[in-house]
C-alpha positions in Angstrom: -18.9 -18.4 -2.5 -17.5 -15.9 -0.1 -13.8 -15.3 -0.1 -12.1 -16.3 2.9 -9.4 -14.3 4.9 -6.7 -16.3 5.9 -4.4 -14.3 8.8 -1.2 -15.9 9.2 0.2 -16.8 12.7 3.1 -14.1 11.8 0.7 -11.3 11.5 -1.8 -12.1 14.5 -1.4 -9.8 17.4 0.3 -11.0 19.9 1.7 -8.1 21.3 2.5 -4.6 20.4 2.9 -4.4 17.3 3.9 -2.5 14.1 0.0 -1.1 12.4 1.8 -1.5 8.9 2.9 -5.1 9.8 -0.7 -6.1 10.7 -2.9 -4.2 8.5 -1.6 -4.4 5.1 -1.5 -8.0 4.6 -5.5 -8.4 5.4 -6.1 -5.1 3.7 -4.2 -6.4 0.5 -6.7 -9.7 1.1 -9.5 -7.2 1.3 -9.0 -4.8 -1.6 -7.2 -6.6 -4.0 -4.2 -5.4 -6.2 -6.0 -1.6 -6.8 -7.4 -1.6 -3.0 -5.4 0.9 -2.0 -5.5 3.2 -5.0 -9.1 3.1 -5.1 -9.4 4.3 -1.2 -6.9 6.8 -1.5 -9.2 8.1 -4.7 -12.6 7.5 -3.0 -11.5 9.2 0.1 -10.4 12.0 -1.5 -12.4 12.3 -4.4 -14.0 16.3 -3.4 -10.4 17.2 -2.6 -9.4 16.1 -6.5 -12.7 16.9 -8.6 -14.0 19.9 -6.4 -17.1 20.1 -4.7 -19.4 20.9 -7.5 -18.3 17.6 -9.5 -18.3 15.5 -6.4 -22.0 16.0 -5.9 -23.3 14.1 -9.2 -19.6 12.1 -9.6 -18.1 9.4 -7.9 -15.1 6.9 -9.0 -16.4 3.5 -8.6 -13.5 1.2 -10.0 -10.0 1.7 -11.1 -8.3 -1.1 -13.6 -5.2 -1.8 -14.9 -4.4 -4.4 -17.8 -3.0 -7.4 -16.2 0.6 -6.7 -14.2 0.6 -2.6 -15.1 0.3 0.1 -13.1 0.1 3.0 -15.8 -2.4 3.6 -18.8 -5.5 2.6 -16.5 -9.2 3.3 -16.7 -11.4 5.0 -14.3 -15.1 4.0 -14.0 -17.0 6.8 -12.8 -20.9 6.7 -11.9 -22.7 9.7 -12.6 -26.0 10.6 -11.7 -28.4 11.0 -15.1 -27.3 12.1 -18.7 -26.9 15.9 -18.2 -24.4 15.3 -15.8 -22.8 13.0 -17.8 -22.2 14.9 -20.9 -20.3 17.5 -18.7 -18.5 14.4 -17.4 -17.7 13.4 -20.9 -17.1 16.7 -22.0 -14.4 17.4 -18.7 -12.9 13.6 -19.1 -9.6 14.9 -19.9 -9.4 17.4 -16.7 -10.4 15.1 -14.7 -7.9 12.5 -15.6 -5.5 15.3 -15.0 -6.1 15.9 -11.7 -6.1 12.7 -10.8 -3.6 11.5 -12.4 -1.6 14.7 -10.3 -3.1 13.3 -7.4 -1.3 10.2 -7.9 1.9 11.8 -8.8 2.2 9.9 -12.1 -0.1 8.8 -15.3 -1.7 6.3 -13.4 -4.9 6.5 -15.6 -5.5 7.6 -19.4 -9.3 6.3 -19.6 -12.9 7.2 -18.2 -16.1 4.9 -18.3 -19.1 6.8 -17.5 -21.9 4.4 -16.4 -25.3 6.2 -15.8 -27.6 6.2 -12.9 -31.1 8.1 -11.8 -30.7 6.3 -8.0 -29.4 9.3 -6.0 -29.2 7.7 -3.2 -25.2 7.3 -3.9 -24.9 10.6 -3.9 -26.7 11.8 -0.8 -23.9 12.7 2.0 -24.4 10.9 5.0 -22.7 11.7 8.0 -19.4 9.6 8.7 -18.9 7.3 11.9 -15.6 8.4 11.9 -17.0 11.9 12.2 -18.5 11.4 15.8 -16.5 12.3 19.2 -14.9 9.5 20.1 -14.0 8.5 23.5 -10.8 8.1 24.9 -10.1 3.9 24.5 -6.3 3.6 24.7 -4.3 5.1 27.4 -1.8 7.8 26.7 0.9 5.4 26.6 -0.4 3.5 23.9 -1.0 6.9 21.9 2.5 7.5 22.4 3.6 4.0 21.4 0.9 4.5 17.7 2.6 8.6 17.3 5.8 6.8 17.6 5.2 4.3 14.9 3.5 6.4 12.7 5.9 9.7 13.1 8.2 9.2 10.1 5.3 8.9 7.6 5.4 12.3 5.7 1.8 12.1 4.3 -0.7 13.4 7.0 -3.1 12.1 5.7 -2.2 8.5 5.8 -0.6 8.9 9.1 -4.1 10.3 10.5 -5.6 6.8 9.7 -2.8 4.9 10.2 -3.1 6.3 14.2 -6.8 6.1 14.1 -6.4 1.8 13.1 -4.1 1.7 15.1 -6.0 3.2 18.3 -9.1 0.3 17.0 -6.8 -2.3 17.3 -5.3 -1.2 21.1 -9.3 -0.5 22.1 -10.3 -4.1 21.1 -7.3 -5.3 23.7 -9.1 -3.9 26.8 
């Protein structure tokens, strides 16, 4: 049985509103306890392993024993056996770098789990990569730029703006 979202009144858009405020609580619903590690990984998985790696590598599942946040284990899928016994044979460098990435020892484990489909690994062009067209007026980019100014990591700001432009856009 599906899960069901359940938005409180307190978080539905009534108005402007704070992005953070709105999205977290139905992302938390979304993704679970690890959501959020696990799309900062995924999204910048090339960035962390390199581009070589990232062709025939990619994380599929972080977990934690029950209430921890350290000491985790990474389940990568990696396409065919050669592959994987570089994999297995790199497992400590690649916990290292992305255990850097996280800024801590998030992880101290890797699962390889084995597949011939390559499909998974074929790079498809993004949505997000397309033009888009201008949906909010410059007043509501100003009010998004100045909610999401104080946030030091680009990165997350850059989305944070982009969610926040889909949410204005779906107002008109």
């Amino acid at each position: 049985m599906a899960k069901k979202l359940v938005v409180s009144e307190e978080h539905r858009l009534s108005d402007l509103t704070g992005v953070g405020r709105t999205i977290i609580p139905l992302a938390k619903q979304l993704l679970g306890k690890n959501g959020f590690m696990q799309i900062e990984l995924i999204s910048n998985w090339e960035e962390i392993v390199g581009e070589r790696l990232a062709e025939y590598v990619l994380p599929q599942k972080i977990s934690f024993v029950k209430d921890e946040r350290v000491g985790g284990t990474l389940v990568l899928l990696v396409l065919s056996g050669a592959f994987a016994m570089e994999v297995e044979s790199n497992k400590l460098k690649i916990l290292q770098k992305v255990n850097a990435f996280f800024g801590y020892e998030a992880l101290n484990k890797i699962k390889i789990i084995q597949t011939s489909n390559p499909e998974n690994f074929l790079k498809t062009k993004n949505v997000y990569d397309k033009p888009k067209k201008n949906l909010v007026s410059e007043k509501q980019k100003t009010y998004i730029n100045e909610l999401t100014e104080s946030i030091d990591n680009e990165s997350l700001r850059l989305k944070l703006e982009e969610i926040g432009r889909e949410i204005l856009k779906d107002k008109k």
